[in-house]
C-alpha positions as CSV (number, residue, x, y, z in Angstrom):
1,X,-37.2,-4.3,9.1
2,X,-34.4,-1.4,8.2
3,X,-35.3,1.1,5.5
4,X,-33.0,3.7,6.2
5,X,-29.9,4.1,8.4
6,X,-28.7,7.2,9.8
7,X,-25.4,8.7,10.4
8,X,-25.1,7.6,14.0
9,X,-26.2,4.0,12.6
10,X,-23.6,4.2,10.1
11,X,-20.9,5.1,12.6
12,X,-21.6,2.5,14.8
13,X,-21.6,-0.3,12.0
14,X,-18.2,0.8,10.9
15,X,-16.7,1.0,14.1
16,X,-18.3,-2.8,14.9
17,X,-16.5,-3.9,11.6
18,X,-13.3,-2.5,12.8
19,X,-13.7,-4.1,15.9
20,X,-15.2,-7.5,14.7
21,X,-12.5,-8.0,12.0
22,X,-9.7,-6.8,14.6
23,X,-10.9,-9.9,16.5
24,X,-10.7,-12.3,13.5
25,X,-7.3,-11.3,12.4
26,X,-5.2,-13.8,14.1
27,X,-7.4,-16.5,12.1
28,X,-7.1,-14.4,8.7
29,X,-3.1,-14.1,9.4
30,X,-3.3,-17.9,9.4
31,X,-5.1,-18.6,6.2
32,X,-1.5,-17.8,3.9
33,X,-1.0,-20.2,1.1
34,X,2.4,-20.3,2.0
35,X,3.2,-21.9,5.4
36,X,5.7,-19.5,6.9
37,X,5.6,-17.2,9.7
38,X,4.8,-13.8,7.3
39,X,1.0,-14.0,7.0
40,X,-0.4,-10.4,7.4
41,X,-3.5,-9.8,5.3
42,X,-5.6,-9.8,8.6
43,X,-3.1,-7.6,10.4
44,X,-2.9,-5.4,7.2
45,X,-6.3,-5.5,6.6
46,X,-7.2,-4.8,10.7
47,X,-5.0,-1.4,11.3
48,X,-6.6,-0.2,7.9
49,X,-9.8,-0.4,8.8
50,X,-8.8,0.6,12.6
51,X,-7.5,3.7,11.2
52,X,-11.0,4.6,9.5
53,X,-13.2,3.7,12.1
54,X,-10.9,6.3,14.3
55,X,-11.4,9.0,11.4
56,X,-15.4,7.9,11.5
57,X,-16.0,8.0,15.4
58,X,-14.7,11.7,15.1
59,X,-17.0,12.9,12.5
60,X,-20.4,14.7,13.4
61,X,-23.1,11.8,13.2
62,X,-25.6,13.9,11.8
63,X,-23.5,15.2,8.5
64,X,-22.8,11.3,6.5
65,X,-21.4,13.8,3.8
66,X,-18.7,14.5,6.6
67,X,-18.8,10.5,7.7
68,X,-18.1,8.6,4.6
69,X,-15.0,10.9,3.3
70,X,-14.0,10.3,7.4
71,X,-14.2,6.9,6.2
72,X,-12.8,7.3,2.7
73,X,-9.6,9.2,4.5
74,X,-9.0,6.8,7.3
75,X,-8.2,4.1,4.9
76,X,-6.0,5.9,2.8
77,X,-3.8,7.0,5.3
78,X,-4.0,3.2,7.2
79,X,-3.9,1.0,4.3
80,X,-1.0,-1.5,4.6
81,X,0.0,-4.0,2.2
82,X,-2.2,-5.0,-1.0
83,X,-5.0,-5.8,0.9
84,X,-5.5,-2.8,2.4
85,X,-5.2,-0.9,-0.3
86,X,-7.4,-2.8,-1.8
87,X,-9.8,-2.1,1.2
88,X,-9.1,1.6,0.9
89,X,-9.9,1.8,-2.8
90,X,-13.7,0.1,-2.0
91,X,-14.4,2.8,0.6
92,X,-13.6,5.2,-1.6
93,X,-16.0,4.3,-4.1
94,X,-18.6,3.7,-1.3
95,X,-18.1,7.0,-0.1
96,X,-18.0,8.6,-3.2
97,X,-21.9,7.2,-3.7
98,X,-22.5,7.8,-0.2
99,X,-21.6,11.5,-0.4
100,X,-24.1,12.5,-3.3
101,X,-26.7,10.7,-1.2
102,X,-29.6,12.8,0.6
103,X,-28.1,11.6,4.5
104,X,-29.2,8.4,4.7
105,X,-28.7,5.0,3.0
106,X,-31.2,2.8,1.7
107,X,-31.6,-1.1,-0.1
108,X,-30.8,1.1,-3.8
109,X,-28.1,3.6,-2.3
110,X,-26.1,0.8,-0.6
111,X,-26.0,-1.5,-3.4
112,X,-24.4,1.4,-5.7
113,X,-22.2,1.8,-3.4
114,X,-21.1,-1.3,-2.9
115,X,-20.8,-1.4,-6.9
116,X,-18.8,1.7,-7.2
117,X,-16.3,0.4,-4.3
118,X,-15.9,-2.6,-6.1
119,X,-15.2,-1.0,-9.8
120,X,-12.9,1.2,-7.7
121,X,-11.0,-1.5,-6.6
122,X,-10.4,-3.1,-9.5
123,X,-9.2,0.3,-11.3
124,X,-6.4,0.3,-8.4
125,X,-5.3,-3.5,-9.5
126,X,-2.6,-3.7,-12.5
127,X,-3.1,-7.4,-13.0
128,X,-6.3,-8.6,-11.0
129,X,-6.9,-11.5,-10.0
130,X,-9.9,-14.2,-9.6
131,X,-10.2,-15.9,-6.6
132,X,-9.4,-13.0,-4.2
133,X,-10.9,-10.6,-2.4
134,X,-11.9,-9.0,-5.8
135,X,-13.7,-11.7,-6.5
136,X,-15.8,-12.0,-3.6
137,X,-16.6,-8.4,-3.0
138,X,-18.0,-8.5,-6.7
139,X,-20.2,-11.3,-5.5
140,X,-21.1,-9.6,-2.8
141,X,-21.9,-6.6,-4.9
142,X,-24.4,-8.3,-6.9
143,X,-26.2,-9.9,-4.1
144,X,-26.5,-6.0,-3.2
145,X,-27.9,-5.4,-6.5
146,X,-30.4,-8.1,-6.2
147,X,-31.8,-7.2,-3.4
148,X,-32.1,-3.7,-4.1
149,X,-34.8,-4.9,-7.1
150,X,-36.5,-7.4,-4.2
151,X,-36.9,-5.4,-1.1
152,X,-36.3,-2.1,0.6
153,X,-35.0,-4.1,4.3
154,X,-31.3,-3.4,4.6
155,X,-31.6,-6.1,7.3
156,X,-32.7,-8.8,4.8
157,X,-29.7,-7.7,2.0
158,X,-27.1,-7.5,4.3
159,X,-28.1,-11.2,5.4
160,X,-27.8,-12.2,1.5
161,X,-25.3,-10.2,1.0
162,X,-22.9,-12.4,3.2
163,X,-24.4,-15.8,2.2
164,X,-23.5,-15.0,-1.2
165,X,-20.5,-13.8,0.0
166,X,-19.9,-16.6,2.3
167,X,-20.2,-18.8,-1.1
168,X,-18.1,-16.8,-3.0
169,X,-15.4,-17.1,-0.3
170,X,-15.8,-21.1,-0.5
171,X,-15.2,-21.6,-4.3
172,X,-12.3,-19.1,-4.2
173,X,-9.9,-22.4,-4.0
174,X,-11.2,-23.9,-7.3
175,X,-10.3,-20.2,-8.6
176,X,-6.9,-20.2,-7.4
177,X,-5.3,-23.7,-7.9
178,X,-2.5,-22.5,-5.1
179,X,-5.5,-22.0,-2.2
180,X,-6.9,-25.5,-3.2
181,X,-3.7,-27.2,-2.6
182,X,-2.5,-25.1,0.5
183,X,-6.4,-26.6,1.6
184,X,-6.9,-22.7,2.7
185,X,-9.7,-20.0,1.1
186,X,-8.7,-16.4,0.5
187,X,-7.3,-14.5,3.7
188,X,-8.4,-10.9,1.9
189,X,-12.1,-12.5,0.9
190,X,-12.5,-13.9,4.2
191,X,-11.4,-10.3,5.6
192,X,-13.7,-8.1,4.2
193,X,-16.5,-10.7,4.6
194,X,-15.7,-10.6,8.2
195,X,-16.5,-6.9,8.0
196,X,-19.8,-6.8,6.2
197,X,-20.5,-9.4,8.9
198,X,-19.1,-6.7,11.5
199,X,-21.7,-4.3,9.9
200,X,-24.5,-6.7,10.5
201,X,-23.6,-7.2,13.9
202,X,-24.2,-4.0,14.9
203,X,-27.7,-4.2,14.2
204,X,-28.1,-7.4,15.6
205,X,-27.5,-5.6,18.7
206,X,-24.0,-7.5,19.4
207,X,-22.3,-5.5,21.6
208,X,-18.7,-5.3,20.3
209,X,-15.4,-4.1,22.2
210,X,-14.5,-0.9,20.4
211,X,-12.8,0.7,23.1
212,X,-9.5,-0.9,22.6
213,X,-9.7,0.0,19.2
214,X,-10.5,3.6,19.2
215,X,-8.4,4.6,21.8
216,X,-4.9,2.6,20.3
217,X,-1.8,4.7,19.9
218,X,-1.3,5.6,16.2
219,X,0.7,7.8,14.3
220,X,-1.1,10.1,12.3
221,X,0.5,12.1,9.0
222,X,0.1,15.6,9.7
223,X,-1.4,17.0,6.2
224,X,-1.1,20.8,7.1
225,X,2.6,21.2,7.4
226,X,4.0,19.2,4.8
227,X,6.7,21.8,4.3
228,X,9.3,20.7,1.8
229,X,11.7,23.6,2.7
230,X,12.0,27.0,0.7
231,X,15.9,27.8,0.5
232,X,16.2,26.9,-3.3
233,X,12.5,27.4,-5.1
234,X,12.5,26.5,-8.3
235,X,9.0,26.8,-9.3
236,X,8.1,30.3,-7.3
237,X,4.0,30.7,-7.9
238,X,1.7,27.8,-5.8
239,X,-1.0,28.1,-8.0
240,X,-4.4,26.6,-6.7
241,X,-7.9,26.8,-8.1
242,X,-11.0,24.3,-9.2
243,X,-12.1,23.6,-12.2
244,X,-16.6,23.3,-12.3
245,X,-19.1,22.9,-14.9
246,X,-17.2,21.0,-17.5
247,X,-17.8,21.0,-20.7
248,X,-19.4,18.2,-22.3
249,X,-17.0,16.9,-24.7
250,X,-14.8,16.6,-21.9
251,X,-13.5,13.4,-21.1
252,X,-11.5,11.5,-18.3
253,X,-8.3,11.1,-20.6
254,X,-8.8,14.9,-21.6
255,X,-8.2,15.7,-17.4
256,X,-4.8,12.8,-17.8
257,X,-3.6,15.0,-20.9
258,X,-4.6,18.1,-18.5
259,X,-2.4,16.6,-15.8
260,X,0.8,16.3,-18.0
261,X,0.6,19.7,-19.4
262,X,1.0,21.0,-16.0
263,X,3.9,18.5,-15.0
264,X,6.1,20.0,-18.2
265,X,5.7,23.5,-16.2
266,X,5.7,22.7,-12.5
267,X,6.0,20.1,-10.1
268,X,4.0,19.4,-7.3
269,X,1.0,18.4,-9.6
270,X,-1.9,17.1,-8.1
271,X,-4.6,16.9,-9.9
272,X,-7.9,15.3,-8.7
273,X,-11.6,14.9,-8.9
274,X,-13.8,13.6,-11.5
275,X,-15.5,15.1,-14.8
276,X,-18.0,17.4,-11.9
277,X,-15.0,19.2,-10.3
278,X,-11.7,18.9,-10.6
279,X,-8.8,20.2,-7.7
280,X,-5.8,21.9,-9.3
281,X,-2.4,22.6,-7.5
282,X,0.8,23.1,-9.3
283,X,4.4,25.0,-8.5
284,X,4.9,26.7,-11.5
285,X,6.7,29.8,-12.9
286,X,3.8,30.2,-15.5
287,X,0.4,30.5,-13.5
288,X,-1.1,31.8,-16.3
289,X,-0.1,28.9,-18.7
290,X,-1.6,26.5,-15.9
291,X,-5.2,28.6,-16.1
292,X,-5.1,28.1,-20.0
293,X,-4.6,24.8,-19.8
294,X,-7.9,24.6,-17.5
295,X,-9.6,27.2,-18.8
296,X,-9.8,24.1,-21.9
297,X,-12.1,21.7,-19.5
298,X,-14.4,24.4,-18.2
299,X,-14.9,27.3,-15.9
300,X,-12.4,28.3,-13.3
301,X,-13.4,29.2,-9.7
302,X,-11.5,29.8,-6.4
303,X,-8.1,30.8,-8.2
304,X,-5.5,31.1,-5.6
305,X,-1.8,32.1,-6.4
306,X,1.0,33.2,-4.2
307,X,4.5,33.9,-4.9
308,X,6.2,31.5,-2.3
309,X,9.7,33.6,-3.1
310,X,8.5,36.2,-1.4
311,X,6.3,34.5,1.5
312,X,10.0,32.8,2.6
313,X,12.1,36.6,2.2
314,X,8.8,38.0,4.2
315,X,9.1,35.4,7.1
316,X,12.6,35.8,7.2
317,X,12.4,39.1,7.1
318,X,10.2,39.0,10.3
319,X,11.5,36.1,12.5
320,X,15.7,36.6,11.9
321,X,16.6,35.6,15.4
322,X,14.0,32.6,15.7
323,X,16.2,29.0,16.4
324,X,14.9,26.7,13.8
325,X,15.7,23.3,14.1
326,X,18.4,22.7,11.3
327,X,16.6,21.6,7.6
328,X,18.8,18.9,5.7
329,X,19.9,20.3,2.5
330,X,17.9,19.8,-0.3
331,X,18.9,17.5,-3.0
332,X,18.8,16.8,-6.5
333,X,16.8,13.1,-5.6
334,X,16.3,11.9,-2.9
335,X,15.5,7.5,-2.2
336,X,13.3,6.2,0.5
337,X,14.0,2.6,1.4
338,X,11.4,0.1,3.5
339,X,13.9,-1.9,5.8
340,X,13.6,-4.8,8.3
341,X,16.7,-5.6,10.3
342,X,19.6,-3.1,11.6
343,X,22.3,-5.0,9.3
344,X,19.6,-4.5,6.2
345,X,19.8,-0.9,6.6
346,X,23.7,-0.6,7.4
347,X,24.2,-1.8,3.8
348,X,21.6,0.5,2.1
349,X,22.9,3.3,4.3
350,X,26.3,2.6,2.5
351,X,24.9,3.1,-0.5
352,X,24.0,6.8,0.2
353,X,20.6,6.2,1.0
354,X,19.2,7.9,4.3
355,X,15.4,8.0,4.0
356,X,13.7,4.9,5.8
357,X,10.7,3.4,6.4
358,X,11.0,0.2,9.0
359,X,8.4,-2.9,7.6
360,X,8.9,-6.0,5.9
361,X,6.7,-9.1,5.1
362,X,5.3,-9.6,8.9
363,X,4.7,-6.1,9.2
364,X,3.8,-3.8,6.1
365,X,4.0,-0.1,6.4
366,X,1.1,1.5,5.5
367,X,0.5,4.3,3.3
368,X,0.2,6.7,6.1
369,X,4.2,5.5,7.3
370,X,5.7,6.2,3.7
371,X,3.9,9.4,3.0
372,X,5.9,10.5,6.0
373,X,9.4,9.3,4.8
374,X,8.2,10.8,1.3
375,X,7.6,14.2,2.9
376,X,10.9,14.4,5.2
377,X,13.1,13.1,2.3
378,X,15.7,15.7,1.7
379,X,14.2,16.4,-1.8
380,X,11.4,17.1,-4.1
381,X,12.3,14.3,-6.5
382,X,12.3,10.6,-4.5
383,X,12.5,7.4,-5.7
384,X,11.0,4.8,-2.9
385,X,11.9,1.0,-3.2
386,X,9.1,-0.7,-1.5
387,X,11.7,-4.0,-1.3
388,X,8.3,-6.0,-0.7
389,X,5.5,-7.4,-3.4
390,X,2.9,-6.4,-0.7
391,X,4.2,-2.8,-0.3
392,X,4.5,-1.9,-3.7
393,X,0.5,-0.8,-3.7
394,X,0.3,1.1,-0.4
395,X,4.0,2.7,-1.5
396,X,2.0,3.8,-5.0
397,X,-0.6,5.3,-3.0
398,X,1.4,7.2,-1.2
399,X,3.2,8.7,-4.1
400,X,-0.2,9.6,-5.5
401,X,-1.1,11.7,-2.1
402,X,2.5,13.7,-2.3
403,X,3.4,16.8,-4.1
404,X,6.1,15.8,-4.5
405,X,7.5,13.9,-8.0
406,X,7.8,10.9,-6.5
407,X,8.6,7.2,-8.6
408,X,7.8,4.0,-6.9
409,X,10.5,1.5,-8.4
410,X,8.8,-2.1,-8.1
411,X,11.4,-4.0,-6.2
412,X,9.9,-7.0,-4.7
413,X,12.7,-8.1,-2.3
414,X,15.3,-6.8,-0.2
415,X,17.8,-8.1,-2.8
416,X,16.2,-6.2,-5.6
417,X,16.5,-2.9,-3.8
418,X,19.7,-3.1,-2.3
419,X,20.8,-4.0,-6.7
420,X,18.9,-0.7,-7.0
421,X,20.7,1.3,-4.2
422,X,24.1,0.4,-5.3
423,X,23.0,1.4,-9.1
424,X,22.0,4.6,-7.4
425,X,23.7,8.1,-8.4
426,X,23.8,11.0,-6.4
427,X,25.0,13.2,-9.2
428,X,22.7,12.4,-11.9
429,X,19.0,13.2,-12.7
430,X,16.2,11.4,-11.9
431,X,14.9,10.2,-15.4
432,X,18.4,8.7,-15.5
433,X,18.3,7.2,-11.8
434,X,15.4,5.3,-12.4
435,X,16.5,4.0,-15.7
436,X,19.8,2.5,-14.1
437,X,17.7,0.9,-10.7
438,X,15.0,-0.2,-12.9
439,X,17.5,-2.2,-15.5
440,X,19.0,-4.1,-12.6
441,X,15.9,-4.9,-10.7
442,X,15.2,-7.8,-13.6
443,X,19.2,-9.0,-13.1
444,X,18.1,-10.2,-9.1
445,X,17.2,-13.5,-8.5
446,X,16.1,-14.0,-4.5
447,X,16.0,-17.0,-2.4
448,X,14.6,-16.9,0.9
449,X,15.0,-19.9,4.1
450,X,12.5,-20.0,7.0
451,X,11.0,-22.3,8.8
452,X,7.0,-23.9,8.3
453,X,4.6,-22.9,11.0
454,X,2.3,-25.9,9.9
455,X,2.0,-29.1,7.5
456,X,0.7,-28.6,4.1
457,X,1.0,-29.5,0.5
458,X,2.5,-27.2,-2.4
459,X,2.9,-28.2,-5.5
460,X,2.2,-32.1,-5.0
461,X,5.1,-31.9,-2.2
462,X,4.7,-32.7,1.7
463,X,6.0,-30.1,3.8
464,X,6.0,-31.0,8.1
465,X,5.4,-28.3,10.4
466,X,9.2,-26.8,11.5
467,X,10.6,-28.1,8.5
468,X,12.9,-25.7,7.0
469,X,11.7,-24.4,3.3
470,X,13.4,-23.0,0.5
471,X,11.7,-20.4,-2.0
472,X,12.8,-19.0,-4.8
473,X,10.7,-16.1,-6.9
474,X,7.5,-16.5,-4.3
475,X,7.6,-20.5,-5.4
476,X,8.4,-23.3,-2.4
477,X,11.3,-25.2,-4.3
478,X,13.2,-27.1,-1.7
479,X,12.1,-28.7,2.0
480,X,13.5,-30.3,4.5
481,X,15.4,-31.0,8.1
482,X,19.0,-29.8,6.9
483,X,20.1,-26.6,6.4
484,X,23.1,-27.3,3.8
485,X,21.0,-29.7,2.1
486,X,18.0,-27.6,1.7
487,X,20.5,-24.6,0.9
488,X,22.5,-26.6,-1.9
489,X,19.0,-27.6,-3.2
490,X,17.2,-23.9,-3.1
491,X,20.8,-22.6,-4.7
492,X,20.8,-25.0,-7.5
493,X,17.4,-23.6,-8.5
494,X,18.6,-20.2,-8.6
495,X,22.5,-20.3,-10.0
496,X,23.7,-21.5,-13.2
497,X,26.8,-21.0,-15.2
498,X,26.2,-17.2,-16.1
499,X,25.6,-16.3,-12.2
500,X,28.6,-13.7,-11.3
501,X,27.7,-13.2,-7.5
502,X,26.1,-14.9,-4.6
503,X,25.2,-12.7,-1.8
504,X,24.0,-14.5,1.6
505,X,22.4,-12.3,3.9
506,X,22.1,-13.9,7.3
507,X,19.3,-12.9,9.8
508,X,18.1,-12.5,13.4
509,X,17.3,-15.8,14.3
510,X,21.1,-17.4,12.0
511,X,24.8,-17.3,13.2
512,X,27.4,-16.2,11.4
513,X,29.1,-19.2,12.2
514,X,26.6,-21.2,9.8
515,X,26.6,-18.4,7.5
516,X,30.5,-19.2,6.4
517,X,29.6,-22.7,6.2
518,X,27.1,-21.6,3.8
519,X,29.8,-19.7,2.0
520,X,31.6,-22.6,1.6
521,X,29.3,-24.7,0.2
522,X,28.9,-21.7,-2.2
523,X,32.3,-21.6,-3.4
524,X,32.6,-25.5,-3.7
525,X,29.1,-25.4,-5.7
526,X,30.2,-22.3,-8.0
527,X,33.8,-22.2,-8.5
528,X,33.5,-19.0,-11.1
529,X,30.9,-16.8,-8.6
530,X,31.8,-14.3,-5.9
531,X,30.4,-15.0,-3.0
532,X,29.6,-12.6,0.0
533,X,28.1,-13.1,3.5
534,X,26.5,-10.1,5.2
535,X,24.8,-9.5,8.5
536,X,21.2,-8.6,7.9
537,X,19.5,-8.9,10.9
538,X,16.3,-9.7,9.4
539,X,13.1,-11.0,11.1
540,X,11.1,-14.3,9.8
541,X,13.8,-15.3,7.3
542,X,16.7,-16.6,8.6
543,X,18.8,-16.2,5.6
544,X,18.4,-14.5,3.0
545,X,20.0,-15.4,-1.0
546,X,20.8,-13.0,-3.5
547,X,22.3,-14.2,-7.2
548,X,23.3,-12.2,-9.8
């Protein structure tokens, strides 16, 4: 029987996770509806929690204040792709619970924080979903619950808490018509049961093979010198302070009204905490206005302001001969662009944009990778096209943990954002930049060829392992052995008599010899369309089809 578990217990179990679910993800990579070679939640899901078990093994085992935000950081900075953003936002409701706690973590502290993951999760979902991961950690969270009435042995509710979960995981098909006839359960479910599992293991004495894990090369954002240059300051006054002992009447949409006061006066908002303390830091050229402002929601502590004008004449002043290396200009906006494939980002670099971030479908950047791009991009005001459905999340994330004013336009393909990039305007504002990339994101339609790693069944059709599939908008809508004929087929779902141009972008594993040939059939197919064959260079899909 375990009534209490103490820091060093705690570490251990989340390192065990990290390592048990690193072992699994091969078989979680394999559970995607679709069957083509870009199934990632266990990858994404692994280096997420990889990256907080790194940030937990480093923390002093006796302060589990000091663990669980190690834990709460470490998946922020790792999370890649939807699922492990999802991840991130349940440990940062567990550690939020964990932190208030009194050091160590019993049957009634565990199952709130299981609770407040999960509500924490869900906040970070538009549009969720039942039948995911959602789903089962919810299950899991009231197994938590019930034990937490029944008995005070961790032990025995971690046991229940993955045979509910394990049950959970099993009707997640009749939840999700698309995982009953792929014949597969949820990859993200199965994931983050494979890490409560990972927790129990620990304490089951199973010795697990961390070393690999924790000692991995990995890049790590560098949060103290995120120095967006000083040449041209608009807003002169960093103004920092906390806001304590709210008042009462104070409510979470009175801190969002807070928030947007201080955006019409500065940039570089970030505003953050809950209704017990808030964090304030703002560029402004009215500090004062930005202590009214606060001085609404409660009592102000900690006030820190400093004119940054004269901090960059001082350092001049004192270092003139110093060799710097040389700062790109700053610019008006600046557009960060996730690429896979040299040819992919020829063409967006023709389109002005310069900031990258390399990912794609079998590898998503995490939130950690565009943070960086955000941060270097020659600007304070950047635009990133995620060019992914699975990026979109970590790429939001990321925007919330800048400074910077950052807008995360929702393209979901690689057509999409290159639409966006030629829409693009150096020379006007951003309000009116995103209005003109947005608008022409909905005017994409994007078709995609690969080849099936394994038989299945979608949407009542047979598909044969190497068979070569054509999707259209995320659906499977043509199949077969033949390339033109499974072209002509995928085209005719996507073009009709208003289409103006056909764009074929032609990948690592294509020649541009069957790329023309392609053309052809185009040009036969669609006498009144332009049609355009580029090189791409893509992984996983061999071509690519854009029709606008």
């Amino acid at each position: 029987m375990i009534e209490l578990l103490d820091g060093q217990q705690f570490k251990d179990m989340i390192v065990g996770a990290a390592a048990t679910l690193e072992k699994n993800k091969d078989a979680l990579d394999a559970l995607n509806v679709f069957p083509v070679p870009d199934g990632d939640t266990g990858t994404n899901m692994s280096l997420t929690m990889i990256s907080a078990a790194k940030e937990v093994a480093a923390a002093d085992p006796s302060d589990m204040k000091a663990i669980v935000q190690a834990l709460s950081l470490g998946a922020l900075k790792g999370a890649r792709g939807n699922s492990g953003v999802i991840l991130s936002q349940i440990f940062a409701g567990v550690a939020d619970t964990l932190s208030k706690a009194d050091g160590k973590i019993d049957t009634s502290i565990f199952a709130a924080a299981f609770r407040n993951g999960v509500d924490y999760a869900y906040k970070a979902v538009m549009k969720p979903k039942e039948g995911t991961i959602l789903t089962v950690a919810t299950k899991m969270a009231e197994a938590a619950e019930l034990m937490a009435e029944k008995s005070d042995d961790l032990y025995a509710q971690l046991e229940y808490v993955i045979q509910e979960g394990e049950k959970a995981l099993k009707e997640t098909p009749e939840q999700l018509p698309v995982l009953k006839e792929a014949g597969v359960v949820d990859a993200g479910g199965a994931g983050f049961l494979a890490i409560i599992m990972g927790l129990k293991a620990v304490l089951d004495g199973v010795e697990v093979d961390s070393e690999n894990i924790l000692d991995s090369d990995g890049v790590v954002v560098d949060f103290t010198n995120l120095d967006a240059g000083t040449e041209d300051i608009q807003f002169g006054y960093c103004t920092e302070f906390f806001i304590k002992n709210l008042y009462p009447e104070v409510k979470e949409r009175d801190i969002d009204t807070y928030r947007n006061n201080l955006s019409k006066i500065g940039d570089c908002v970030l505003v953050v905490g809950d209704l017990t303390l808030v964090k304030t830091h703002v560029h402004t050229n009215e500090p004062g206005l930005a202590l009214q402002y606060a001085q609404i929601l409660g009592e102000l502590s900690h006030i820190k302001i400093d004119n940054m004008r004269e901090q960059h004449r001082e350092l001049s002043e004192l270092a003139p001969d110093i060799n710097v290396a040389e700062q790109k200009e700053l610019k008006q906006i600046a557009v960060v662009a996730v690429t896979a494939g040299d040819g992919i980002k020829t063409i967006f670099q023709d389109w002005q944009i310069e900031a990258f971030v390399e990912g794609g479908q079998s590898m998503n950047p995490s939130t950690d990778d565009i943070l960086r791009a955000v941060e270097e991009a020659p600007s304070n005001n950047v635009i990133v096209l995620p060019n992914n459905k699975n990026i979109i999340l970590a790429a939001e994330q990321a925007a919330e943990m800048s400074e910077k004013n950052v807008v995360v336009l929702k393209t979901k393909s690689i057509p999409q954002g290159i639409a966006a990039a030629v829409a693009y305007d150096p020379e006007a504002d951003l309000e009116a930049n995103v209005k003109r990339m947005d608008r022409v994101i909905s005017e994409v339609k994007t078709g995609l060829i690969t080849h099936a790693v394994r038989d299945t069944k979608i949407n009542g059709n047979s598909i044969k392992r190497d068979d070569l599939i054509g999707i259209s908008e995320s659906d499977i809508v043509a199949n077969g052995t033949d390339l033109k004929d499974v072209f002509a087929s995928l085209l005719g779902k996507m073009a009709d008599k208003d289409s103006e141009l056909i764009t074929i972008y032609y990948g690592e594993d294509a020649n541009e010899g069957q790329a023309n040939e392609l053309e052809e059939l185009c040009g036969e197919a669609f006498t009144d369309c332009d049609v355009e064959v580029h090189y791409g260079g893509q992984p996983v899909y061999p071509y690519i089809i854009s029709v606008e």
